[in-house]
Short mmCIF file of the C-alpha atoms (twelve columns), coordinates in Angstrom:
data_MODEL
# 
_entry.id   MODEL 
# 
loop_
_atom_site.group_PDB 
_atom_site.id 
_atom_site.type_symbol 
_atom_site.label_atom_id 
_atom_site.label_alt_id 
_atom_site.label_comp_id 
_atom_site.label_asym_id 
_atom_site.label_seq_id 
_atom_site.Cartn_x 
_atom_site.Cartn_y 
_atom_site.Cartn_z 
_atom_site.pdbx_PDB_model_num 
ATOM 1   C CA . UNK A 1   126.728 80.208  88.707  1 
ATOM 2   C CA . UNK A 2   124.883 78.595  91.770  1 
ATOM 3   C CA . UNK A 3   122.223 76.555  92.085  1 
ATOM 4   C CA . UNK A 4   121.556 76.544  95.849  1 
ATOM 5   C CA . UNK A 5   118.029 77.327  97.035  1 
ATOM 6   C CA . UNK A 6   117.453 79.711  99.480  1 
ATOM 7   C CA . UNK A 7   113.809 79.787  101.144 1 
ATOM 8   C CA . UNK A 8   112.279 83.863  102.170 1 
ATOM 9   C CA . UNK A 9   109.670 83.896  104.466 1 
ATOM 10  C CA . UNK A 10  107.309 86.948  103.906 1 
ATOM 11  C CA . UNK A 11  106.950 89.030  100.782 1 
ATOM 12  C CA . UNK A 12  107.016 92.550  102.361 1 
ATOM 13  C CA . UNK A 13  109.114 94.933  100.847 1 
ATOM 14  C CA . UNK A 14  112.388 93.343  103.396 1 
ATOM 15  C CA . UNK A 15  111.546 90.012  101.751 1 
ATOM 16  C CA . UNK A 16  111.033 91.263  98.072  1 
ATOM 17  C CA . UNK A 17  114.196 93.185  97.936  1 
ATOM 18  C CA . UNK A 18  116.308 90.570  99.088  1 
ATOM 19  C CA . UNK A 19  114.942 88.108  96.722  1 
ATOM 20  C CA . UNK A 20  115.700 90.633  94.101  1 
ATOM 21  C CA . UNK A 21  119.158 90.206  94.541  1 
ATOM 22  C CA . UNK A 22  119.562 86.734  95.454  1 
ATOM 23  C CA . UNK A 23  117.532 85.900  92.302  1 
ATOM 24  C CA . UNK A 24  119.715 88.187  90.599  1 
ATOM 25  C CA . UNK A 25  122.938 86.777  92.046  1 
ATOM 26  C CA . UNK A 26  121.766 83.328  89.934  1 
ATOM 27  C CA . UNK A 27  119.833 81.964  93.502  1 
ATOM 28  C CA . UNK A 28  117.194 79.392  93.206  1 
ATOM 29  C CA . UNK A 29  114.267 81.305  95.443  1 
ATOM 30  C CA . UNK A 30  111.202 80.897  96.698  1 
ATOM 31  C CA . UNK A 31  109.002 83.320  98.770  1 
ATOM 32  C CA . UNK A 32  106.568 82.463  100.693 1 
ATOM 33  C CA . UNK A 33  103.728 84.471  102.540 1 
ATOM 34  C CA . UNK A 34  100.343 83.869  104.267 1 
ATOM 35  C CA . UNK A 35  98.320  86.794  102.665 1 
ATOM 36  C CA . UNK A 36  96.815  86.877  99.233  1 
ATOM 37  C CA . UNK A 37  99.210  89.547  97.757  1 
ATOM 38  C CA . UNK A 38  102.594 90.744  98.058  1 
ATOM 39  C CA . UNK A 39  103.710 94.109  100.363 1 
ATOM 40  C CA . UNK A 40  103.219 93.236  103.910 1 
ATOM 41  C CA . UNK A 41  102.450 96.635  105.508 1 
ATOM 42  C CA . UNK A 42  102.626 98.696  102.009 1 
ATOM 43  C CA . UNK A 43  98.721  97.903  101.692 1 
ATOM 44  C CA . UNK A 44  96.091  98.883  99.929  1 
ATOM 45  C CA . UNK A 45  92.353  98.040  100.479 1 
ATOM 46  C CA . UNK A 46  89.963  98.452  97.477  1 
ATOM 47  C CA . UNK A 47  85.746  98.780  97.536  1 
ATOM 48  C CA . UNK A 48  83.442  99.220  95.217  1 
ATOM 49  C CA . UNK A 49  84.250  103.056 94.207  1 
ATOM 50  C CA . UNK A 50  86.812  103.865 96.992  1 
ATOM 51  C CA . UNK A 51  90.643  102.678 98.631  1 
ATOM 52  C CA . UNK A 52  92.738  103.333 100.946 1 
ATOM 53  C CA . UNK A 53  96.365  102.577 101.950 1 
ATOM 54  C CA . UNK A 54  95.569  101.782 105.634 1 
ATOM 55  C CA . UNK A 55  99.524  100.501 106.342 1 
ATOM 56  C CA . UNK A 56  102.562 102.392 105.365 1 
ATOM 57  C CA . UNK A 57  101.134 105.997 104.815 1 
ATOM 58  C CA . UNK A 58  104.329 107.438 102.892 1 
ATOM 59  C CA . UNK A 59  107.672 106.974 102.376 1 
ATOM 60  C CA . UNK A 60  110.883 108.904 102.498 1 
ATOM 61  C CA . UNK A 61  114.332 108.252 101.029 1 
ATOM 62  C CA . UNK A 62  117.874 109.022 102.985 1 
ATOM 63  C CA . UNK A 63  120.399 106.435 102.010 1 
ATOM 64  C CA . UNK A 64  121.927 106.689 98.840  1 
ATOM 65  C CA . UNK A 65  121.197 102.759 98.006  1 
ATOM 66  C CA . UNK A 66  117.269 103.779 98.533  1 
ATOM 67  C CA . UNK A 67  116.811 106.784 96.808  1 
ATOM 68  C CA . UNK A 68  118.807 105.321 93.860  1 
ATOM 69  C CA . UNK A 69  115.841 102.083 94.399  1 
ATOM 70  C CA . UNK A 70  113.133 104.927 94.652  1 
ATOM 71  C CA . UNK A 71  114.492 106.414 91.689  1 
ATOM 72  C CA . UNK A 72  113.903 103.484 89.840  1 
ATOM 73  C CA . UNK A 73  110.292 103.319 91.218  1 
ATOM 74  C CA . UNK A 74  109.507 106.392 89.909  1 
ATOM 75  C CA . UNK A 75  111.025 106.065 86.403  1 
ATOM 76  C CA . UNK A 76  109.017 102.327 86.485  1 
ATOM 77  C CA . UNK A 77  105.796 104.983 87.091  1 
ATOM 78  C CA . UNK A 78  105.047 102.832 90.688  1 
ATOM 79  C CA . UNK A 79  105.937 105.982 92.543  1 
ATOM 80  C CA . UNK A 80  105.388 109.480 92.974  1 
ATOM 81  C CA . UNK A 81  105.856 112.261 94.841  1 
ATOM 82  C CA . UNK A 82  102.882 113.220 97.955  1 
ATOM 83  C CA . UNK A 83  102.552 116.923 97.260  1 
ATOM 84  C CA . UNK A 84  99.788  116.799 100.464 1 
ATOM 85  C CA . UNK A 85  99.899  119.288 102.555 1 
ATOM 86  C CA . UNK A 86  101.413 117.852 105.681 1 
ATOM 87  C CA . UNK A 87  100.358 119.783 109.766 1 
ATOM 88  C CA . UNK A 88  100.216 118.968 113.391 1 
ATOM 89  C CA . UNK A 89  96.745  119.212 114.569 1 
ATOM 90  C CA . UNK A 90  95.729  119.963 118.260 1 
ATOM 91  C CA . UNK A 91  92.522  121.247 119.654 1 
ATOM 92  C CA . UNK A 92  91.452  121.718 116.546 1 
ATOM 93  C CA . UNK A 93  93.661  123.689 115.467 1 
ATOM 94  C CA . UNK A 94  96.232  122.978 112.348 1 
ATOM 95  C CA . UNK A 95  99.882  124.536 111.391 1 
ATOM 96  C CA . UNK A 96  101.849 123.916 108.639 1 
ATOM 97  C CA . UNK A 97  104.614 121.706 108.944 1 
ATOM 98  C CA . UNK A 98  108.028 123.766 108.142 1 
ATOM 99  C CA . UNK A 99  109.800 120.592 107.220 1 
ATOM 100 C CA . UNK A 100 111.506 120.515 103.527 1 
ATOM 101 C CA . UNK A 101 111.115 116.380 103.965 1 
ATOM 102 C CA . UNK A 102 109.615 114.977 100.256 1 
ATOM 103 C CA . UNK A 103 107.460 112.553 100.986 1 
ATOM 104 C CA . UNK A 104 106.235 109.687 98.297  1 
ATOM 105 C CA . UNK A 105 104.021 107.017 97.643  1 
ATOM 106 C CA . UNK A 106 103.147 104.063 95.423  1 
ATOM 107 C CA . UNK A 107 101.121 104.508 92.486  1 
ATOM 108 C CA . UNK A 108 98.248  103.808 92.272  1 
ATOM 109 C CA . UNK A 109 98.040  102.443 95.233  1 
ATOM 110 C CA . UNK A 110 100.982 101.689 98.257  1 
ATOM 111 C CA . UNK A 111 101.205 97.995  96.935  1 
ATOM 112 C CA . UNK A 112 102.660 99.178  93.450  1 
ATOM 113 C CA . UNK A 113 106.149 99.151  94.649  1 
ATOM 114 C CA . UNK A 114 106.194 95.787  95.891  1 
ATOM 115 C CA . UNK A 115 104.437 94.553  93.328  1 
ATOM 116 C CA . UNK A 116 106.931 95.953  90.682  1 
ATOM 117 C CA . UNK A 117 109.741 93.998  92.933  1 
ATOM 118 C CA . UNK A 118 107.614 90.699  92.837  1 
ATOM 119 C CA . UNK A 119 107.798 90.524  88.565  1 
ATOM 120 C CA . UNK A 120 109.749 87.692  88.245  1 
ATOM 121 C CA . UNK A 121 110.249 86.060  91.578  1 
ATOM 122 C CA . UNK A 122 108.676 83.036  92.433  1 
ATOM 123 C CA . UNK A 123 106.102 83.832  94.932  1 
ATOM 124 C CA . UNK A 124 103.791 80.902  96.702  1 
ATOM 125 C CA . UNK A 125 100.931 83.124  98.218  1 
ATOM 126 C CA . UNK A 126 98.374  81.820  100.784 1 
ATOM 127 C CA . UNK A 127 100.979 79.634  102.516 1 
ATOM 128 C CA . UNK A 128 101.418 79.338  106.107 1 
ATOM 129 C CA . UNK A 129 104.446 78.218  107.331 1 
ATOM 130 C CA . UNK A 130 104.260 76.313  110.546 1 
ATOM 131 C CA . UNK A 131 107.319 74.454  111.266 1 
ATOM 132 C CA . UNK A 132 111.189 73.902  109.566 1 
ATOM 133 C CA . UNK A 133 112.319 71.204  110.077 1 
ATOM 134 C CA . UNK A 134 116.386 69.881  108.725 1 
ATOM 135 C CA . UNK A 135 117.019 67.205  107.276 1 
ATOM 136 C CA . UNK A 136 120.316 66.091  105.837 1 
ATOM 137 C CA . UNK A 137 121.870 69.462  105.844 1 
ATOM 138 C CA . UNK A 138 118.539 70.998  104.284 1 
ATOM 139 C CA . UNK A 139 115.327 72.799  105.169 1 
ATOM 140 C CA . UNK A 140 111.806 71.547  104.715 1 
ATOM 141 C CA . UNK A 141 109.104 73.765  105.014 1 
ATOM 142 C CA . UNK A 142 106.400 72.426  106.545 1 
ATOM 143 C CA . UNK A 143 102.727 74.359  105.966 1 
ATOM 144 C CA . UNK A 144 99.480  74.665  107.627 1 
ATOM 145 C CA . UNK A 145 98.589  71.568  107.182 1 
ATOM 146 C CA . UNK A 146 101.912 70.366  108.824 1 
ATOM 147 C CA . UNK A 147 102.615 68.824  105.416 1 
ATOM 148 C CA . UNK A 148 105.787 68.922  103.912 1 
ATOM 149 C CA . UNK A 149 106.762 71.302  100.495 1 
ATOM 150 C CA . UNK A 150 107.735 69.358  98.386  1 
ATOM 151 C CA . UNK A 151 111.166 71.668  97.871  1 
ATOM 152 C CA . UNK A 152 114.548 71.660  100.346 1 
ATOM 153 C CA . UNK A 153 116.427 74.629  100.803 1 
ATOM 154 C CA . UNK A 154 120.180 75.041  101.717 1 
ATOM 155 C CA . UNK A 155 118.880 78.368  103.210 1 
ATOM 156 C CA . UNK A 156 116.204 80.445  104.874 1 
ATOM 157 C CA . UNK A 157 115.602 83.734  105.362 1 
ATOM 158 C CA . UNK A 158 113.102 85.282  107.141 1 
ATOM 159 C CA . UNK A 159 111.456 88.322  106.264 1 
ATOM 160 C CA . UNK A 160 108.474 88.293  109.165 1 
ATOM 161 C CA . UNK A 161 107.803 89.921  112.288 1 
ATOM 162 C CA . UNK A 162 110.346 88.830  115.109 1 
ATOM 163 C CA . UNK A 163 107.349 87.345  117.315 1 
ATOM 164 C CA . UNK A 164 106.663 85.080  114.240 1 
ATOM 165 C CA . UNK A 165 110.442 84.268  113.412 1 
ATOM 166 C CA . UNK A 166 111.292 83.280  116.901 1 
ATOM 167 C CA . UNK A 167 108.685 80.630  116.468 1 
ATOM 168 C CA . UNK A 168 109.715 79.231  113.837 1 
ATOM 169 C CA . UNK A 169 114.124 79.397  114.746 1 
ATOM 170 C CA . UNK A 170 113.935 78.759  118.164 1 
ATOM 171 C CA . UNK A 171 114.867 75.229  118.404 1 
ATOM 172 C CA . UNK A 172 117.756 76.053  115.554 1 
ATOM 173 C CA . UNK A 173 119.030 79.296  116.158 1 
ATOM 174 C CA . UNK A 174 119.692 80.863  119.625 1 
ATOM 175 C CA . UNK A 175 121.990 84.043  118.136 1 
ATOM 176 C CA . UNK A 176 118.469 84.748  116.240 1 
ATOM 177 C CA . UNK A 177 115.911 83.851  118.816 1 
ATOM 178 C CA . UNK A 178 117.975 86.701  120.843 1 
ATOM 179 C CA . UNK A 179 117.875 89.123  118.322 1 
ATOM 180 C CA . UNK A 180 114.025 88.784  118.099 1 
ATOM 181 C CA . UNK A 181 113.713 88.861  121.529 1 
ATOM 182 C CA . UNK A 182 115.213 92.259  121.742 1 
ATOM 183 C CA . UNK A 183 112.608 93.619  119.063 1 
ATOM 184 C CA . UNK A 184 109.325 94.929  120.979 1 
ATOM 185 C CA . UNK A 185 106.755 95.773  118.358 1 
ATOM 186 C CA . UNK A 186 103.446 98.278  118.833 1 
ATOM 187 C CA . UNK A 187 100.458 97.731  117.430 1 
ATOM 188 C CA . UNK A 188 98.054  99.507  115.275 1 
ATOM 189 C CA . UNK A 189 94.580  100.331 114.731 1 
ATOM 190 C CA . UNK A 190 93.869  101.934 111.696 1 
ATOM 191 C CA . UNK A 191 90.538  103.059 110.183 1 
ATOM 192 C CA . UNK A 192 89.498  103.867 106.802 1 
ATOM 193 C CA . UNK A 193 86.777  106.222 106.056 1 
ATOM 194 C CA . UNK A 194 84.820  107.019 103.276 1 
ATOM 195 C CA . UNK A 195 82.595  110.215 103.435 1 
ATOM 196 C CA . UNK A 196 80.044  111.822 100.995 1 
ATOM 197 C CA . UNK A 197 81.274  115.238 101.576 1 
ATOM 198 C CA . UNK A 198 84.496  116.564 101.132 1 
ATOM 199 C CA . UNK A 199 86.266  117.500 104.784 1 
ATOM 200 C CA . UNK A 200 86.516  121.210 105.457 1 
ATOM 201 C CA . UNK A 201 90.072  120.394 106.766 1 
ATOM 202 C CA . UNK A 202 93.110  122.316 105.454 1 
ATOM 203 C CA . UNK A 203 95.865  119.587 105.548 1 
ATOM 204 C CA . UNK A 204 96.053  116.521 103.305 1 
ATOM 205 C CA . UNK A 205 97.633  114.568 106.346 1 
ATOM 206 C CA . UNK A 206 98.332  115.492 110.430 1 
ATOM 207 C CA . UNK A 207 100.053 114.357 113.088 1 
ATOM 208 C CA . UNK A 208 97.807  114.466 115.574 1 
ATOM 209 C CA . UNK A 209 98.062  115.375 119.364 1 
ATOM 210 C CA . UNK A 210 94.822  115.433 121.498 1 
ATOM 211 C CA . UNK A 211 93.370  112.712 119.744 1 
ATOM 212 C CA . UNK A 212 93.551  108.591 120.639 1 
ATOM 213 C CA . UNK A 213 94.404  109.060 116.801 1 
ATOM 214 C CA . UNK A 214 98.426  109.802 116.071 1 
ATOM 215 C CA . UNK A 215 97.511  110.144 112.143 1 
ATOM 216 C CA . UNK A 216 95.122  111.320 109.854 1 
ATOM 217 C CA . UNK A 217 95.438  111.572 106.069 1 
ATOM 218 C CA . UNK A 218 92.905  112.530 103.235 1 
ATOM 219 C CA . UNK A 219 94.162  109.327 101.468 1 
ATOM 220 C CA . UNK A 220 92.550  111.346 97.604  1 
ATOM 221 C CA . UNK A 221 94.777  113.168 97.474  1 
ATOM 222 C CA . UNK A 222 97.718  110.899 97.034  1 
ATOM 223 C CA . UNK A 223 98.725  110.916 93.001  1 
ATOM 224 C CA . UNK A 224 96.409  108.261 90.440  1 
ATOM 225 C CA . UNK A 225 93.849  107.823 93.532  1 
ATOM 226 C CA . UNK A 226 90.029  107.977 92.887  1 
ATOM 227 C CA . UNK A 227 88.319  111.281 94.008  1 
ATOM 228 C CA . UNK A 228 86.365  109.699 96.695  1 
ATOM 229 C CA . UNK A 229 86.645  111.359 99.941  1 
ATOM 230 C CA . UNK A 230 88.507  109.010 101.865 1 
ATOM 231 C CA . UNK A 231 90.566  109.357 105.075 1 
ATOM 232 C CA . UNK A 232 93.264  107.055 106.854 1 
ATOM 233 C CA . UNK A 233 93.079  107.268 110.624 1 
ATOM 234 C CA . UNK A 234 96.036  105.547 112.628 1 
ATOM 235 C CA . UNK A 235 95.047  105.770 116.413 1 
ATOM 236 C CA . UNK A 236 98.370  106.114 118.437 1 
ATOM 237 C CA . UNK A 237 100.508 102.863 119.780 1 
ATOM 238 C CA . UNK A 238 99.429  103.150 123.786 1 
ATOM 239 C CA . UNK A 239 95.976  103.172 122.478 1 
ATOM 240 C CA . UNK A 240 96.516  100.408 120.549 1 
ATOM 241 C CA . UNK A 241 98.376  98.500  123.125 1 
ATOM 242 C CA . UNK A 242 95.494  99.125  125.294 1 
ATOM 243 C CA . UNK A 243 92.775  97.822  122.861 1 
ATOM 244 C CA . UNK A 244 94.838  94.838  121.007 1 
ATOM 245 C CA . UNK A 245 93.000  92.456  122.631 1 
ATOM 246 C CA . UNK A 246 89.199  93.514  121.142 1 
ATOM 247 C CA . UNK A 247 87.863  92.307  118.396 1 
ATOM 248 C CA . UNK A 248 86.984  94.904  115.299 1 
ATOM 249 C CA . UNK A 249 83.222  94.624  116.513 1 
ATOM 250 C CA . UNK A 250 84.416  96.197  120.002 1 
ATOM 251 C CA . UNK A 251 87.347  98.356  118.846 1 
ATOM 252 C CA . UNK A 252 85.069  100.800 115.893 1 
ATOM 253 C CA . UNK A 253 82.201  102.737 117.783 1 
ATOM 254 C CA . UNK A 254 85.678  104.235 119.475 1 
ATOM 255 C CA . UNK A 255 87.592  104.972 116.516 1 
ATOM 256 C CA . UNK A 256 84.614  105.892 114.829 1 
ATOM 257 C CA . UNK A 257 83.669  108.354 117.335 1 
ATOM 258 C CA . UNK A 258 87.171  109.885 117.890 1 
ATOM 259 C CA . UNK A 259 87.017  110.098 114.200 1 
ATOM 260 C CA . UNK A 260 83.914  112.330 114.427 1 
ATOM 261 C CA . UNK A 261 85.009  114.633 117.357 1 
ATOM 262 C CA . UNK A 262 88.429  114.943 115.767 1 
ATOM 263 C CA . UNK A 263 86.462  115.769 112.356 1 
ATOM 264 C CA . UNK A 264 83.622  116.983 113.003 1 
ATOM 265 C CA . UNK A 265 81.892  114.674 110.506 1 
ATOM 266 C CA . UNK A 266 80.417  111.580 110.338 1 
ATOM 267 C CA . UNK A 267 81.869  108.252 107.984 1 
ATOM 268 C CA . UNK A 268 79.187  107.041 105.225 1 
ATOM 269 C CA . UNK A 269 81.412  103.851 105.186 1 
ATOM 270 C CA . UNK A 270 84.307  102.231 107.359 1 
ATOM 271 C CA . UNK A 271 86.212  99.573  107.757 1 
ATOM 272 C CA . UNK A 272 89.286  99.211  110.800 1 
ATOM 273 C CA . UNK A 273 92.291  97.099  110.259 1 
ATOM 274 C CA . UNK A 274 94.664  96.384  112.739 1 
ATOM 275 C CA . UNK A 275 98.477  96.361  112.031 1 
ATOM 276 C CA . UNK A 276 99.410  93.899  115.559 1 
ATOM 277 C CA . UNK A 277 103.527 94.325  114.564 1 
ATOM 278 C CA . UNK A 278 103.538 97.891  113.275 1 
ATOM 279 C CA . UNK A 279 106.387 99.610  115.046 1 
ATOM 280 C CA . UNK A 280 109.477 98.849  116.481 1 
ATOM 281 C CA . UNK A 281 109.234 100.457 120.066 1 
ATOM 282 C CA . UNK A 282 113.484 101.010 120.034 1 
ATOM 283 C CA . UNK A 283 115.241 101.466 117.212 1 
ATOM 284 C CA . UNK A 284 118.402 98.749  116.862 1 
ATOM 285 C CA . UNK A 285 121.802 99.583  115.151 1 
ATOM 286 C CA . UNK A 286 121.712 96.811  113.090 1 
ATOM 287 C CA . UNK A 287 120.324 96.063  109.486 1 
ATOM 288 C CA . UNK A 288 119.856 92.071  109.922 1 
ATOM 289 C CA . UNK A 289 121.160 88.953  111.275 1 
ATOM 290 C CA . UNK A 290 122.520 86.011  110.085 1 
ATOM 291 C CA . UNK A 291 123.460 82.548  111.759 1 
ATOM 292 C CA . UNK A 292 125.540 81.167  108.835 1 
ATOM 293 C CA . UNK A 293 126.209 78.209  110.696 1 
ATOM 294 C CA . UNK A 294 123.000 77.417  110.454 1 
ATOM 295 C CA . UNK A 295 122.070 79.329  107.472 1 
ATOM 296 C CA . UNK A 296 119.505 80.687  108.700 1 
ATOM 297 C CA . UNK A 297 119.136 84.849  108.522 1 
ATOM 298 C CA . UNK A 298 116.551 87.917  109.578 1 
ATOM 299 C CA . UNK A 299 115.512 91.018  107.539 1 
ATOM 300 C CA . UNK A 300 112.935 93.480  107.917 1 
ATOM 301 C CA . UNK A 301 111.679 96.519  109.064 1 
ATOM 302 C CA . UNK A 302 111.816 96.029  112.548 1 
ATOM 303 C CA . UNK A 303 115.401 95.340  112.635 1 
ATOM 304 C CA . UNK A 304 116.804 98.904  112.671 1 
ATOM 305 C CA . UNK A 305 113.852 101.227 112.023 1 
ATOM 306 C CA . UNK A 306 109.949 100.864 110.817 1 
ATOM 307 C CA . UNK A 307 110.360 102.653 107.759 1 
ATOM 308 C CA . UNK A 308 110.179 101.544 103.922 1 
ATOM 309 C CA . UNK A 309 113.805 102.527 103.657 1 
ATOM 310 C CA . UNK A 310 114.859 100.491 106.496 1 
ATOM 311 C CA . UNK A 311 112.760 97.195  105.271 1 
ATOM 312 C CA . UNK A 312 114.289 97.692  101.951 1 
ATOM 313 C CA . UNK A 313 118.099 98.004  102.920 1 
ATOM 314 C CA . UNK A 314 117.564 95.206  105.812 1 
ATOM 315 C CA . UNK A 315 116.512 92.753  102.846 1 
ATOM 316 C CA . UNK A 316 118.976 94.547  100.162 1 
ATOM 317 C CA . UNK A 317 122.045 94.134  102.433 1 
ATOM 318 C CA . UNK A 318 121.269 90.720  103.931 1 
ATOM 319 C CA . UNK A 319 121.275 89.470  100.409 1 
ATOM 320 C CA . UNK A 320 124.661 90.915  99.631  1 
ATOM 321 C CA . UNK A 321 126.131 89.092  102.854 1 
ATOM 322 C CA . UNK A 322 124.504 85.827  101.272 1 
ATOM 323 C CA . UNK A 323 125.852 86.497  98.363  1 
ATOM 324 C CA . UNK A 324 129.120 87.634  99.658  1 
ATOM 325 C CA . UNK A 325 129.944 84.429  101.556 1 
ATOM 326 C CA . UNK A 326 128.645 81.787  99.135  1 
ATOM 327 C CA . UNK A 327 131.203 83.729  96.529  1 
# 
């Protein structure tokens, strides 16, 4: 048994998994995030009678430690299979992906999966970490307020886009503040459309070609959602890039309008979100880092690949090298 108290930064699925295991492994954690629920880029926006998961569209399972995890999902009914039917669209013009890929999703929404690995943990939501600081061979947190937690933490993990980490381990860590300067991450604008009328579209979701959008997805039709007509529109990284800068006021008559040529219908209701860390632009070869000197270590996503597989086994793994060294 330990009682050593380990500190994860972000409660995206990275952070979540590996404070499944630490927590498991007898670890005194914490997690801490900014936002008002758990998931990170496995989102889910509600209105009055319609949703839509505007982040992480699907996911799809190829290492045996994640599809055993997915599995479990499933069986825990916060998963399902995405029987969509899945083209490439250009010129107006769809065909059938041949792929035999199986594609799922959280039910009932893309959050359910994260929130199924938060049961338990405890989570400190709507906290901003500024600063660490050490002291006496501990961590203190400091928060927006630059005022101290009240907690010290032999370790800290974190479980945040690299921009963000760097800021916080560069004056401790140069292995990590390398690592994260390696990581180039693309941004994302997404839209979410709700329309009156059923699309006269024959795909459920599209990779799109001749569009500033990259993705489009009749989020309905995704198992336990409401009936609602509602599309997902991811416009394409370079576009993105391009546009990061502009507020949401600036960025929608665009998106909105690509929307309509790409459709050929107008949106009752929208709302855009953008993603500013979505993808890494190079995949890595590794699954996280870890400065055990300073006990300080990096999961996520954007480590190896941007996928809900890689988040999971970048958090999953990290934890078993804790776990493995403290034995």
């Amino acid at each position: 048994m330990t009682s050593k108290k380990i500190a994860i930064i972000g409660a995206g699925i990275s952070g979540l998994a590996c404070a499944g295991q630490l927590s498991q492994a007898d670890y005194a954690v914490t997690v801490f995030d900014k936002s008002q629920g758990v998931g990170g880029r496995m989102s889910h926006r509600d209105f009055e009678k319609w949703g839509a998961d505007h982040g992480a569209q699907y996911f799809t399972t190829k290492d045996p430690l994640f599809t055993a995890e997915v599995q479990k999902w499933i069986k825990e009914g916060v998963a399902s299979p995405w029987l969509g039917k899945i083209a490439t669209y250009t010129h107006g013009q769809s065909k059938a992906l041949a792929d035999t890929k199986q594609r799922f999703v959280g039910v009932p929404a893309m959050t359910a999966p994260a929130k199924f690995l938060a049961k338990g943990l405890n989570i400190e939501l709507n906290h901003t970490i500024t600063s660490i600081n050490r002291a006496h061979d501990h961590w203190e947190l400091c928060i927006h307020d630059e005022q101290s937690l009240t907690d010290q933490f032999e370790q800290v993990i974190f479980a945040i886009p690299p921009v963000q980490a760097k800021h916080l381990i560069a004056r401790y860590s140069k292995q990590l503040s390398a690592v994260c300067d390696q990581a180039n991450m693309l941004p994302c604008w997404t839209l979410m459309a709700y329309l009156k009328q059923p699309l006269d579209l024959p795909f459920d979701g599209a990779f799109v070609n001749d569009s500033l959008f990259s993705w489009i997805a009749r989020d309905n039709t995704k198992p336990e959602r409401p009936r609602y007509e509602t599309w997902v529109a991811q416009a394409s990284h370079a576009w993105s890039q391009e546009h990061v800068d502009l507020s949401h006021y600036e960025v929608e008559p665009a998106l909105v309008e690509a929307f309509n040529a790409l459709t050929g219908a107008s949106c009752d209701l929208y709302q855009s979100h953008l993603w500013r860390y979505a993808k890494l632009e190079t995949e890595s070869t590794i699954n996280f880092s870890l400065d055990s000197q300073m006990q300080l270590g990096l999961c996520g996503d954007w480590l190896r690949a941007s996928t809900i597989e890689g988040a999971w086994l970048s958090g999953y793994l990290l934890a078993q090298e804790f776990i493995s060294l403290n034995d």
